[in-house]
PyMOL Python script that loads the backbone (N, CA, C, O; Angstrom):
from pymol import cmd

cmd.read_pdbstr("""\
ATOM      1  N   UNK A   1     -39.958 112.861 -44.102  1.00  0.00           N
ATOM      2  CA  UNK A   1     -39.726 111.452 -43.894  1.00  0.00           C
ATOM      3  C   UNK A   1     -38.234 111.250 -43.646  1.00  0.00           C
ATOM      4  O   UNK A   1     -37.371 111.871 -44.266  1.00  0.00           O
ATOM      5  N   UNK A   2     -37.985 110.347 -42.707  1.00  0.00           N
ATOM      6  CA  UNK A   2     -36.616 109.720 -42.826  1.00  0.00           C
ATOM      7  C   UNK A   2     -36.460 108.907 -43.505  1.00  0.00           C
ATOM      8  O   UNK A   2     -37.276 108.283 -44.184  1.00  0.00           O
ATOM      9  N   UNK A   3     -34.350 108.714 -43.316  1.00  0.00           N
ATOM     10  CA  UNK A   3     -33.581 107.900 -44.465  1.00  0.00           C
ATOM     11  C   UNK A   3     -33.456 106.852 -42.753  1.00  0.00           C
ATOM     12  O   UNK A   3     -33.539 107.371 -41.640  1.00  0.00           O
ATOM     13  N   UNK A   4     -33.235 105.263 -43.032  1.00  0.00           N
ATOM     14  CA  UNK A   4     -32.746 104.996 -41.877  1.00  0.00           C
ATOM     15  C   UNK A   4     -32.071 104.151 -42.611  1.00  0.00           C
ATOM     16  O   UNK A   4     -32.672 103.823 -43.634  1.00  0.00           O
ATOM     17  N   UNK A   5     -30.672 103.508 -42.410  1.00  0.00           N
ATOM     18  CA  UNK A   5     -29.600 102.623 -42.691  1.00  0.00           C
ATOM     19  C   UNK A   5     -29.875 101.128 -41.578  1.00  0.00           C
ATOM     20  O   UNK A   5     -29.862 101.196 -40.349  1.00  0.00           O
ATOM     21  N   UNK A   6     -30.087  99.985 -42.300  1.00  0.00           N
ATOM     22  CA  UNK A   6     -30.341  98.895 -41.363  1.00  0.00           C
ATOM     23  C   UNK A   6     -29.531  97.783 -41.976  1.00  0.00           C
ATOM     24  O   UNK A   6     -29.251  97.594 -43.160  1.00  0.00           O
ATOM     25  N   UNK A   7     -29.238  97.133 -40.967  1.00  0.00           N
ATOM     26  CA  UNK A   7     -28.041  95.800 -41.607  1.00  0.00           C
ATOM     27  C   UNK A   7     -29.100  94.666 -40.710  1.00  0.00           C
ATOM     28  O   UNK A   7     -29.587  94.691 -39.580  1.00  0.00           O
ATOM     29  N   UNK A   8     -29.144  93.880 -41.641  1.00  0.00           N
ATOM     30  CA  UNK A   8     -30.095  92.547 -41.462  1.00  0.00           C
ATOM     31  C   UNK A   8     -29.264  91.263 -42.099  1.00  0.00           C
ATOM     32  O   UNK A   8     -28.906  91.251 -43.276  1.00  0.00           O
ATOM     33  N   UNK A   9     -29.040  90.336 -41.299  1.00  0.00           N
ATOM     34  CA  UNK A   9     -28.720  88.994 -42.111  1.00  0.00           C
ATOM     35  C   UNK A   9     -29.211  88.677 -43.347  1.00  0.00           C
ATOM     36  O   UNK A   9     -30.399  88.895 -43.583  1.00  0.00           O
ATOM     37  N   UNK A  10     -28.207  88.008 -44.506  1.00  0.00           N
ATOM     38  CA  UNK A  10     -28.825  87.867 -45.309  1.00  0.00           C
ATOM     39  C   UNK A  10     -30.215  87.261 -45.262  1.00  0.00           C
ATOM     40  O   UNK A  10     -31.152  87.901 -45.738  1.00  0.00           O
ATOM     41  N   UNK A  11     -30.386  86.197 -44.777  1.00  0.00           N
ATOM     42  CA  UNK A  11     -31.402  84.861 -44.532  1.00  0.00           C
ATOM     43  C   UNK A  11     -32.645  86.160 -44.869  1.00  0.00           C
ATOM     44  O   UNK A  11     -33.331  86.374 -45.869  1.00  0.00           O
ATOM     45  N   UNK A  12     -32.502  87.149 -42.989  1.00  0.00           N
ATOM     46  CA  UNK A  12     -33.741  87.711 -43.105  1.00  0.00           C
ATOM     47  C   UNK A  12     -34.350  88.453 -44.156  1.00  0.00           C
ATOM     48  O   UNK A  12     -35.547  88.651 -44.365  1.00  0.00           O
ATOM     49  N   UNK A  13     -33.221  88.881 -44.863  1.00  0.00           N
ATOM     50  CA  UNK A  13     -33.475  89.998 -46.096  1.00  0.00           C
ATOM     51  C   UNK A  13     -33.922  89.416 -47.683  1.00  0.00           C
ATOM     52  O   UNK A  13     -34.508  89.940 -48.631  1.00  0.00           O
ATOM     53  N   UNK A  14     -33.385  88.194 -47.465  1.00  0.00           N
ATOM     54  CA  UNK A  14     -34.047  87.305 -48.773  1.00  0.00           C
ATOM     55  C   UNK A  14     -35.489  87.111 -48.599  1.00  0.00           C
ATOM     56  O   UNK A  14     -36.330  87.246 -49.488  1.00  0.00           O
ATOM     57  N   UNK A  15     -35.803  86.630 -46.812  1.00  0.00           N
ATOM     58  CA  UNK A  15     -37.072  86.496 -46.612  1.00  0.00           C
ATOM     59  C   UNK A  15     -38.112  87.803 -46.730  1.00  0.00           C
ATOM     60  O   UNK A  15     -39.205  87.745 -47.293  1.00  0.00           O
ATOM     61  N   UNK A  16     -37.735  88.605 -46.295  1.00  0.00           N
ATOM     62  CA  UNK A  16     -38.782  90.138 -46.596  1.00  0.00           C
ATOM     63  C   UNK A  16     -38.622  90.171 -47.785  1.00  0.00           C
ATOM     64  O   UNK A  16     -39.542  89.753 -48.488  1.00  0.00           O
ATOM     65  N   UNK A  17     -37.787  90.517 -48.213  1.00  0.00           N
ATOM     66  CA  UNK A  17     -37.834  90.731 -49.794  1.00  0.00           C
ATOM     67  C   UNK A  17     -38.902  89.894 -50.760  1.00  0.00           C
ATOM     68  O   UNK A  17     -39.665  90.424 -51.569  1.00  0.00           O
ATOM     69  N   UNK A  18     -38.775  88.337 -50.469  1.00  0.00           N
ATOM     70  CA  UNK A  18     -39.736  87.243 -50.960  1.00  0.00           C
ATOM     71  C   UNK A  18     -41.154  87.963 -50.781  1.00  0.00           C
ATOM     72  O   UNK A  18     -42.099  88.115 -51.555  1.00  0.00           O
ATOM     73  N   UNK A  19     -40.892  88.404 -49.251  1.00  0.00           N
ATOM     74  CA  UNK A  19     -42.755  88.306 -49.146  1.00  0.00           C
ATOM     75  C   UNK A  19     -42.927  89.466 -49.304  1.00  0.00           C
ATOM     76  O   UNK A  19     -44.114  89.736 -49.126  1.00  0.00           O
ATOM     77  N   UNK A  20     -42.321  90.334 -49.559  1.00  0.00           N
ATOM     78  CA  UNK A  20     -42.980  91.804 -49.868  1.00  0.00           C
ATOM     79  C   UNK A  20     -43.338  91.704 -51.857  1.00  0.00           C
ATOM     80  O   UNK A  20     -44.251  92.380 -52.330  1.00  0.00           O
ATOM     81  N   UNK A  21     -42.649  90.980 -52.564  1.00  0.00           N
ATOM     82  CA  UNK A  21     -42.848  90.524 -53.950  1.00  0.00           C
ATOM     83  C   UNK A  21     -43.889  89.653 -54.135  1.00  0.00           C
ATOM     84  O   UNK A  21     -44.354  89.493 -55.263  1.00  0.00           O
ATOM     85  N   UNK A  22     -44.494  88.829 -52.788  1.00  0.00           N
ATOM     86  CA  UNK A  22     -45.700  88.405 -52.671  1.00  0.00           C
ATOM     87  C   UNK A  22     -46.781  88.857 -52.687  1.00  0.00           C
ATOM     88  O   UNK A  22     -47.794  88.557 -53.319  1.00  0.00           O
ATOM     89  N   UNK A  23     -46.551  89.635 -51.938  1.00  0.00           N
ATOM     90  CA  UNK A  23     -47.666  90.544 -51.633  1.00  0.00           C
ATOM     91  C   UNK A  23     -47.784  92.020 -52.153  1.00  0.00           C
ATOM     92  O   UNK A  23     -48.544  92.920 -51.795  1.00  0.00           O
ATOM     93  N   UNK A  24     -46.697  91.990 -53.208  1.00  0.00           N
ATOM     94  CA  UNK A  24     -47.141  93.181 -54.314  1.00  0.00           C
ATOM     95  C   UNK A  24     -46.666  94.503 -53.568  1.00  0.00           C
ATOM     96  O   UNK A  24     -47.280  95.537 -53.831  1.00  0.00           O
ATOM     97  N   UNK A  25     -45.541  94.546 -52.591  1.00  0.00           N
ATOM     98  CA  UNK A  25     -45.463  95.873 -52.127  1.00  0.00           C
ATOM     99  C   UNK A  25     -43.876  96.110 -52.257  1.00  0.00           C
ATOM    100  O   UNK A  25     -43.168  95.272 -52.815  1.00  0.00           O
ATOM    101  N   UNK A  26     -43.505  96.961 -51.865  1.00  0.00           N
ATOM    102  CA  UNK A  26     -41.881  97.486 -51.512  1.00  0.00           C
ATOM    103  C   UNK A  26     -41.385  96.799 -50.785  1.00  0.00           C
ATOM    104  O   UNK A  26     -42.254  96.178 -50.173  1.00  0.00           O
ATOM    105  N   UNK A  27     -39.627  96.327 -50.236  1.00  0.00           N
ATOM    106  CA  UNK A  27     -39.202  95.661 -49.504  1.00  0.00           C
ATOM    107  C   UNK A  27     -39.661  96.909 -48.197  1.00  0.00           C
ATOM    108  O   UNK A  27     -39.977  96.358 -47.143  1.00  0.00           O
ATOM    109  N   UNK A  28     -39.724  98.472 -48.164  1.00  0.00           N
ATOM    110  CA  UNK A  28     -39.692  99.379 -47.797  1.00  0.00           C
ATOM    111  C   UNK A  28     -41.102  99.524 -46.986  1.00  0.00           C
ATOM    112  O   UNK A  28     -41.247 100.158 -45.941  1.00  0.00           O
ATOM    113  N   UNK A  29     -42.021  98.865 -47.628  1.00  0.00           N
ATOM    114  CA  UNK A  29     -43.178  99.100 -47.486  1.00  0.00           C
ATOM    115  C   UNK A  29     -43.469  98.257 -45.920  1.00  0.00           C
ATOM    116  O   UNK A  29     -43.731  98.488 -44.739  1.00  0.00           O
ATOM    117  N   UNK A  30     -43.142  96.845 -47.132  1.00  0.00           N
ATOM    118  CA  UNK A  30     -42.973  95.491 -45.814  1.00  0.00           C
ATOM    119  C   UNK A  30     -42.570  95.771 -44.330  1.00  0.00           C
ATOM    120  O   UNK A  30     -43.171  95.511 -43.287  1.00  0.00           O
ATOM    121  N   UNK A  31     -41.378  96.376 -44.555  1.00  0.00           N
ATOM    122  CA  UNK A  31     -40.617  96.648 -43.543  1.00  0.00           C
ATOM    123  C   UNK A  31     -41.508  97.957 -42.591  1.00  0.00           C
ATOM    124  O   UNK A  31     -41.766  97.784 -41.400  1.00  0.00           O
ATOM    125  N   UNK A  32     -41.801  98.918 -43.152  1.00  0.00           N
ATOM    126  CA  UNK A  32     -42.863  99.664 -42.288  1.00  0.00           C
ATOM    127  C   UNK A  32     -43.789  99.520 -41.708  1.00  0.00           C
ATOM    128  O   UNK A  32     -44.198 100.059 -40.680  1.00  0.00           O
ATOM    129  N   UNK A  33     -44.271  98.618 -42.465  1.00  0.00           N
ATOM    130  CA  UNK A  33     -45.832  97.974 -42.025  1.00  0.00           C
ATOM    131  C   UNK A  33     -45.226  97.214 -41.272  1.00  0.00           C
ATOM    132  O   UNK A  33     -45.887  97.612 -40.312  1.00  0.00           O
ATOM    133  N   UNK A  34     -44.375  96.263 -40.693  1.00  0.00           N
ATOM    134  CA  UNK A  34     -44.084  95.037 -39.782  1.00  0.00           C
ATOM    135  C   UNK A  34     -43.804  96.066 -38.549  1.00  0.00           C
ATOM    136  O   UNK A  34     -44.432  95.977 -37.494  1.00  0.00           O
ATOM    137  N   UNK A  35     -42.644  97.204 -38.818  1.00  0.00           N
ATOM    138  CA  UNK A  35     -42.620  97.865 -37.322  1.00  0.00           C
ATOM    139  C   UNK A  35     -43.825  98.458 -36.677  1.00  0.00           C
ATOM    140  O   UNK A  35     -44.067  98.406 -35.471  1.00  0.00           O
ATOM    141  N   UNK A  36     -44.757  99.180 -37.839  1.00  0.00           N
ATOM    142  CA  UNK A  36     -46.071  99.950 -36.716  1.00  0.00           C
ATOM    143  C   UNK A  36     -46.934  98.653 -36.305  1.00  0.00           C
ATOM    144  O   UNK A  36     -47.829  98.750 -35.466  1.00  0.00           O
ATOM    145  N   UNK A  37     -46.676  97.646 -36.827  1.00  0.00           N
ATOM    146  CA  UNK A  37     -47.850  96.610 -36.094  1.00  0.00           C
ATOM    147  C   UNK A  37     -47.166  95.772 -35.378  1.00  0.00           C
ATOM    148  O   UNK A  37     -47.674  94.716 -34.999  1.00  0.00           O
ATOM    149  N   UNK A  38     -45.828  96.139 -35.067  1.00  0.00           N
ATOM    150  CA  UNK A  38     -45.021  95.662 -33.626  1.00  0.00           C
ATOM    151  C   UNK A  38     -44.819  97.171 -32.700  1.00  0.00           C
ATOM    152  O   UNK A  38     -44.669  97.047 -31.484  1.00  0.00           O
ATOM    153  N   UNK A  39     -44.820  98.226 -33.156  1.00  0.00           N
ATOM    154  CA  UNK A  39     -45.063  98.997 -32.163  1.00  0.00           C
ATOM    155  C   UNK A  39     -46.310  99.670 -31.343  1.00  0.00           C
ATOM    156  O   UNK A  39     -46.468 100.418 -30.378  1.00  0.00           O
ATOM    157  N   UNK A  40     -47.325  98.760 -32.566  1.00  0.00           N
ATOM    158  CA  UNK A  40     -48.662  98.910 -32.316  1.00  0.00           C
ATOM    159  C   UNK A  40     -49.218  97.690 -31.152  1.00  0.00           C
ATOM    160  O   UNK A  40     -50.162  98.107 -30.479  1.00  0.00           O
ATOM    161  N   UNK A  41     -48.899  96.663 -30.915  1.00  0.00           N
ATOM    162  CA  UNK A  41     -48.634  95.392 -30.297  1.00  0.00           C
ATOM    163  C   UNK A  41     -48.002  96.035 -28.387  1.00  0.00           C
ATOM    164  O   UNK A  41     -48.497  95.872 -27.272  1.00  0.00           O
ATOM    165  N   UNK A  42     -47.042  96.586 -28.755  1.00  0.00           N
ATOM    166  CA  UNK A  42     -46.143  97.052 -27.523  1.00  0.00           C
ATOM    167  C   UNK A  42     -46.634  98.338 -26.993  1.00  0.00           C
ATOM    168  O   UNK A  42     -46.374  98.810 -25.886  1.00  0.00           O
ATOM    169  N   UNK A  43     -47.253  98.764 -27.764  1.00  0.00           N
ATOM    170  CA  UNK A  43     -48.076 100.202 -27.284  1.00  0.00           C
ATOM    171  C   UNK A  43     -49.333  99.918 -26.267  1.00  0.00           C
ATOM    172  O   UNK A  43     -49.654 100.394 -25.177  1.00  0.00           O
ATOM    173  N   UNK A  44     -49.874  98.952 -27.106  1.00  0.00           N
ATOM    174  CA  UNK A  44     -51.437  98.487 -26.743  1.00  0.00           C
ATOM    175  C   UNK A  44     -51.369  97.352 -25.533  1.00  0.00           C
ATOM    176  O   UNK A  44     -52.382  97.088 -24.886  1.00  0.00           O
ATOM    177  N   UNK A  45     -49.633  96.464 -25.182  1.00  0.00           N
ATOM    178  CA  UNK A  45     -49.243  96.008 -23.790  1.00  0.00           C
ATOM    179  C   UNK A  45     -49.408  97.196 -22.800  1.00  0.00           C
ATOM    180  O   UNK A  45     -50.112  97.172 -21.790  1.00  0.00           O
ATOM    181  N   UNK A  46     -48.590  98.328 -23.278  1.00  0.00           N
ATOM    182  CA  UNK A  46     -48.407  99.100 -22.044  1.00  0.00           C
ATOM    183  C   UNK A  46     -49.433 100.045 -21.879  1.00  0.00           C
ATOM    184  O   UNK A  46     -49.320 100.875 -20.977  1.00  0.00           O
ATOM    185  N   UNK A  47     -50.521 100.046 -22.688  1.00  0.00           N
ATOM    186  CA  UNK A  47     -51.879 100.784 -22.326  1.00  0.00           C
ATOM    187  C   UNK A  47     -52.432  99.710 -21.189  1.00  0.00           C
ATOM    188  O   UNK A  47     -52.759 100.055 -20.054  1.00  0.00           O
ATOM    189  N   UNK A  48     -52.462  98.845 -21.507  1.00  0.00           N
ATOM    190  CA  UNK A  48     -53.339  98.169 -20.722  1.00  0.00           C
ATOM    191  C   UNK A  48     -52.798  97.845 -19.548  1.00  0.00           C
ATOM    192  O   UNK A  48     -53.561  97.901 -18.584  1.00  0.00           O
ATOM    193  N   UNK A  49     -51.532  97.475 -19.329  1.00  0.00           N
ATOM    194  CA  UNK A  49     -51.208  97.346 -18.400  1.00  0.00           C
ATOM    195  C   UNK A  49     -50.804  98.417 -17.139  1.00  0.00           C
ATOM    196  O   UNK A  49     -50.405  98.111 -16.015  1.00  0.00           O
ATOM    197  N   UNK A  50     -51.046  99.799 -17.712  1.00  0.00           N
ATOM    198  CA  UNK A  50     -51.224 100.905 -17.252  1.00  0.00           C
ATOM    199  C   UNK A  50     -53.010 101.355 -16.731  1.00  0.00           C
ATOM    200  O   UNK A  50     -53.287 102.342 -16.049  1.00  0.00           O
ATOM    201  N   UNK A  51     -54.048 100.306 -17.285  1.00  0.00           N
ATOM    202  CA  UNK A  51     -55.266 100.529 -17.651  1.00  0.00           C
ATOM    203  C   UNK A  51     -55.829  99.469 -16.296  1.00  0.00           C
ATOM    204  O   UNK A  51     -56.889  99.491 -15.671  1.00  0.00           O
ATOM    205  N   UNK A  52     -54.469  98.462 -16.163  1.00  0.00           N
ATOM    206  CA  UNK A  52     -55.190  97.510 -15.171  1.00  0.00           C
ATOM    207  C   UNK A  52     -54.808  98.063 -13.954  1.00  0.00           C
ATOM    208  O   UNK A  52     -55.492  97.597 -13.043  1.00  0.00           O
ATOM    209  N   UNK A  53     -53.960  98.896 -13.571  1.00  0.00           N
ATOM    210  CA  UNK A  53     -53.651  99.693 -12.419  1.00  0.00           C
ATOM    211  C   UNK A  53     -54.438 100.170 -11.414  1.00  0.00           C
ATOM    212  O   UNK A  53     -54.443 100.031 -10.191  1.00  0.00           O
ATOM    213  N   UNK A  54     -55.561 101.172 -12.751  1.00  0.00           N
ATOM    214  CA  UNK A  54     -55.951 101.973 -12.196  1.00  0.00           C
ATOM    215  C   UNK A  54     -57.574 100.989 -11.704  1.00  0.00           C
ATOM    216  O   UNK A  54     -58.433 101.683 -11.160  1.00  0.00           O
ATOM    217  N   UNK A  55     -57.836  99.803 -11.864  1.00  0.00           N
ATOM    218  CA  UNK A  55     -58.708  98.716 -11.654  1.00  0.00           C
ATOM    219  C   UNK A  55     -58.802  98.716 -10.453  1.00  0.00           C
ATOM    220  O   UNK A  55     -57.989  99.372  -9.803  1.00  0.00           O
ATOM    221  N   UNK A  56     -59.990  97.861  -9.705  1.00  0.00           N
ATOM    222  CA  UNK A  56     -60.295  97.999  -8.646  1.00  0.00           C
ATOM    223  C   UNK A  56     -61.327  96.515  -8.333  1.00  0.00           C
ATOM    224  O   UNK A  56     -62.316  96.382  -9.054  1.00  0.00           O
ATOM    225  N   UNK A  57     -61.011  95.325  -7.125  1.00  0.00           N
ATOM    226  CA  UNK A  57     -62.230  94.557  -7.556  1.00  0.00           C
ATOM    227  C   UNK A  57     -63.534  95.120  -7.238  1.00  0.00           C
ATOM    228  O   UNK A  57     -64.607  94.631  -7.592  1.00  0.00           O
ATOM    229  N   UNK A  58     -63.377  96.174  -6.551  1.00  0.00           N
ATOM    230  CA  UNK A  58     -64.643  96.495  -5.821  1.00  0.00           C
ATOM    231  C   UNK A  58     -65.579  96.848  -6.772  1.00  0.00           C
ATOM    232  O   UNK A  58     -66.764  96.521  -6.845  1.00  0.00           O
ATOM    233  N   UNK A  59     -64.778  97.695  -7.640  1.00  0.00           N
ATOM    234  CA  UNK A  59     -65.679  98.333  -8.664  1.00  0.00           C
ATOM    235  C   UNK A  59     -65.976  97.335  -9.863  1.00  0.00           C
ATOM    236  O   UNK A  59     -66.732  97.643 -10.784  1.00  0.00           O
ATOM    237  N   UNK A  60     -65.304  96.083  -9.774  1.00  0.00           N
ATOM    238  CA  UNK A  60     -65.548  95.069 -10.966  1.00  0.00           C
ATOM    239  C   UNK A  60     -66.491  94.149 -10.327  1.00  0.00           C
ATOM    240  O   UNK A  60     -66.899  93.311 -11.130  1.00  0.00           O
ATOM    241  N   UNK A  61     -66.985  94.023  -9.115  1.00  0.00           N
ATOM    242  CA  UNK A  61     -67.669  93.454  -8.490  1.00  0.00           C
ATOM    243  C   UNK A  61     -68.921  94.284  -8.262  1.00  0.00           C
ATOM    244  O   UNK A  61     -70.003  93.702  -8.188  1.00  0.00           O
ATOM    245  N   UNK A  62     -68.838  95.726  -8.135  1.00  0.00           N
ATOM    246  CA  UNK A  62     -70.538  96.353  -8.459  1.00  0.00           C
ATOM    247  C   UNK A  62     -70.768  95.852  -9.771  1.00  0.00           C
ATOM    248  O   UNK A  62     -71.471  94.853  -9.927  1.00  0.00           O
ATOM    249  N   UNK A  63     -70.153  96.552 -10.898  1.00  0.00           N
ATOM    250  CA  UNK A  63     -70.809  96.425 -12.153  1.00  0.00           C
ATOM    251  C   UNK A  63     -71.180  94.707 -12.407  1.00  0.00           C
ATOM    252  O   UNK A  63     -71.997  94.324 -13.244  1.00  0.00           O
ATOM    253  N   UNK A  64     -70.556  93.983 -11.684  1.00  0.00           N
ATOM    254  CA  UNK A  64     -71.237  92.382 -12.263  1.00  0.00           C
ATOM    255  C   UNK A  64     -72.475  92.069 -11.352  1.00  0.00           C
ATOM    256  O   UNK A  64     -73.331  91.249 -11.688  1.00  0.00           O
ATOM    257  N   UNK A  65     -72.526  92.966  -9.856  1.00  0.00           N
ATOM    258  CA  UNK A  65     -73.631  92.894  -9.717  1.00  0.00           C
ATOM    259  C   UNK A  65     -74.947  92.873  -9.806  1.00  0.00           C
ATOM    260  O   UNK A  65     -75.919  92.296  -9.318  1.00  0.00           O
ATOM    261  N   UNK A  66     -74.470  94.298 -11.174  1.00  0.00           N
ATOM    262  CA  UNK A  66     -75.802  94.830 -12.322  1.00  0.00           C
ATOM    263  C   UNK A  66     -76.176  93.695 -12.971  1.00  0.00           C
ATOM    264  O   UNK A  66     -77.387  93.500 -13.075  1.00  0.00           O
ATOM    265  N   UNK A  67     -75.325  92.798 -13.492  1.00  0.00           N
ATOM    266  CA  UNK A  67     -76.041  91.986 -14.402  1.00  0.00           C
ATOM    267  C   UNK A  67     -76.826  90.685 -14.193  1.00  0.00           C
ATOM    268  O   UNK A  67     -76.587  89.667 -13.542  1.00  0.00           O
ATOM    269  N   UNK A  68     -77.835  91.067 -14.960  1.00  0.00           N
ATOM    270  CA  UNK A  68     -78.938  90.047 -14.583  1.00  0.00           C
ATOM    271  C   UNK A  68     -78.578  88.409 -14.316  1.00  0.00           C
ATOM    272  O   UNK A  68     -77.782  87.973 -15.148  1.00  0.00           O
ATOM    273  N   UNK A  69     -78.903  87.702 -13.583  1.00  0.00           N
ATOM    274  CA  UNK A  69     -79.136  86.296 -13.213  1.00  0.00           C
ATOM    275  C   UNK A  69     -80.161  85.576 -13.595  1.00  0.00           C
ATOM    276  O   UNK A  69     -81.040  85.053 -12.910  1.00  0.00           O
ATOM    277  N   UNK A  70     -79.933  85.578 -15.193  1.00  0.00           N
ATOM    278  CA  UNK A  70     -80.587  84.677 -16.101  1.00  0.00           C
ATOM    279  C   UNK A  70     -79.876  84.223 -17.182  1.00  0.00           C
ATOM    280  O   UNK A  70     -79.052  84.914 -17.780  1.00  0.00           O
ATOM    281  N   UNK A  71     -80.248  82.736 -17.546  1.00  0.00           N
ATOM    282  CA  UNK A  71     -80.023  81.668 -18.039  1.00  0.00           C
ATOM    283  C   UNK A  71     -79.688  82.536 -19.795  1.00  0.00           C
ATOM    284  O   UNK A  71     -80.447  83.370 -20.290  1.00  0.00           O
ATOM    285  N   UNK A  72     -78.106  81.928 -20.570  1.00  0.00           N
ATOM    286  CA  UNK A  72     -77.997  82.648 -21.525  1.00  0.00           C
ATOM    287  C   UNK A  72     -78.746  82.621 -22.162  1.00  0.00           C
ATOM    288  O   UNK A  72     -79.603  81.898 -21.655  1.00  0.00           O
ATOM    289  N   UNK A  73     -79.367  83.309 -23.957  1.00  0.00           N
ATOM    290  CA  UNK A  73     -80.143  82.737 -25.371  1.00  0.00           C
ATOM    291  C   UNK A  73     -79.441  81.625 -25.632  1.00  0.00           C
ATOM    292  O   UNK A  73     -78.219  81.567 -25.500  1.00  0.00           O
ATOM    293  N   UNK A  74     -80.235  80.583 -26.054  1.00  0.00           N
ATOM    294  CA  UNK A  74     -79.684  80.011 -26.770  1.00  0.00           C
ATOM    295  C   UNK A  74     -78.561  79.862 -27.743  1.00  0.00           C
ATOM    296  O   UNK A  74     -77.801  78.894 -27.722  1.00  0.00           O
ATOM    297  N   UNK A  75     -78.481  80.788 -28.547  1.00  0.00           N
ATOM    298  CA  UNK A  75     -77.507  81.471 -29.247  1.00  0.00           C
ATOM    299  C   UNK A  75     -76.001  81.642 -28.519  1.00  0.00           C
ATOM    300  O   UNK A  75     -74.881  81.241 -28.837  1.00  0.00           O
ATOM    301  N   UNK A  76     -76.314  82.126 -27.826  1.00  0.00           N
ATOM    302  CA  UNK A  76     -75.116  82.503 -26.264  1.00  0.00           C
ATOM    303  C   UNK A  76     -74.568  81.241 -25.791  1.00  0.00           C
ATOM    304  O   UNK A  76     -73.398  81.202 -25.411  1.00  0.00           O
ATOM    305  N   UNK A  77     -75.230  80.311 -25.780  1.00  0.00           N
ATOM    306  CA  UNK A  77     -74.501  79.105 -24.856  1.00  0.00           C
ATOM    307  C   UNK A  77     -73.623  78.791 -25.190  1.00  0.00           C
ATOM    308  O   UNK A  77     -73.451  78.853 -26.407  1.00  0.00           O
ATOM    309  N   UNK A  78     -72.231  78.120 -24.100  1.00  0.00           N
ATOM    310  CA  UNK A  78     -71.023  77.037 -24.934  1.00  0.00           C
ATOM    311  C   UNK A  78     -71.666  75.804 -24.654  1.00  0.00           C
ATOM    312  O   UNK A  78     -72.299  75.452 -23.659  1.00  0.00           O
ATOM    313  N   UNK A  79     -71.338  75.089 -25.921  1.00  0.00           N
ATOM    314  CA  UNK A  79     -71.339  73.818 -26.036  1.00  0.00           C
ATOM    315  C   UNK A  79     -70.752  72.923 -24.900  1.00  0.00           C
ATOM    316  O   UNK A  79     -70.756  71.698 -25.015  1.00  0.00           O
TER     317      UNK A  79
END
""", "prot")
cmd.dss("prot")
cmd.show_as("cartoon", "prot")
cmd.util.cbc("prot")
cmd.orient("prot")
């Protein structure tokens, strides 16, 4: 594991600190968990937007061809 050295405004550091004592964890913890679910966020932009590339309408226009032309369940409908 790494050591990493970070300088944060006070403001922000009172605020993590608060909510990591909220929520029963480490200021350390807080702070880990906030970056993988912002690098998890920025990962999952550039999948997809790497994912829409390789897209095609032609081929989004067969597969909707497959689907049937009938009226939704009930269940299914919007209001």
């Amino acid at each position: 594991m790494s050591t990493l050295s970070l300088r944060l405004p006070d403001y922000l550091h009172e605020h993590a600190k608060e909510l990591a004592q909220r929520e029963g964890i480490s200021l350390n913890q807080l702070i880990m968990v906030a970056l993988a679910e912002k690098m998890s966020a920025l990962m999952t932009e550039e999948y997809l937007e790497e994912r829409a590339k390789r897209g095609s309408r032609a081929k989004y226009e067969a597969v909707l061809a497959k689907v049937p032309d009938v009226e939704p369940e009930e269940y299914d409908r919007l209001n």
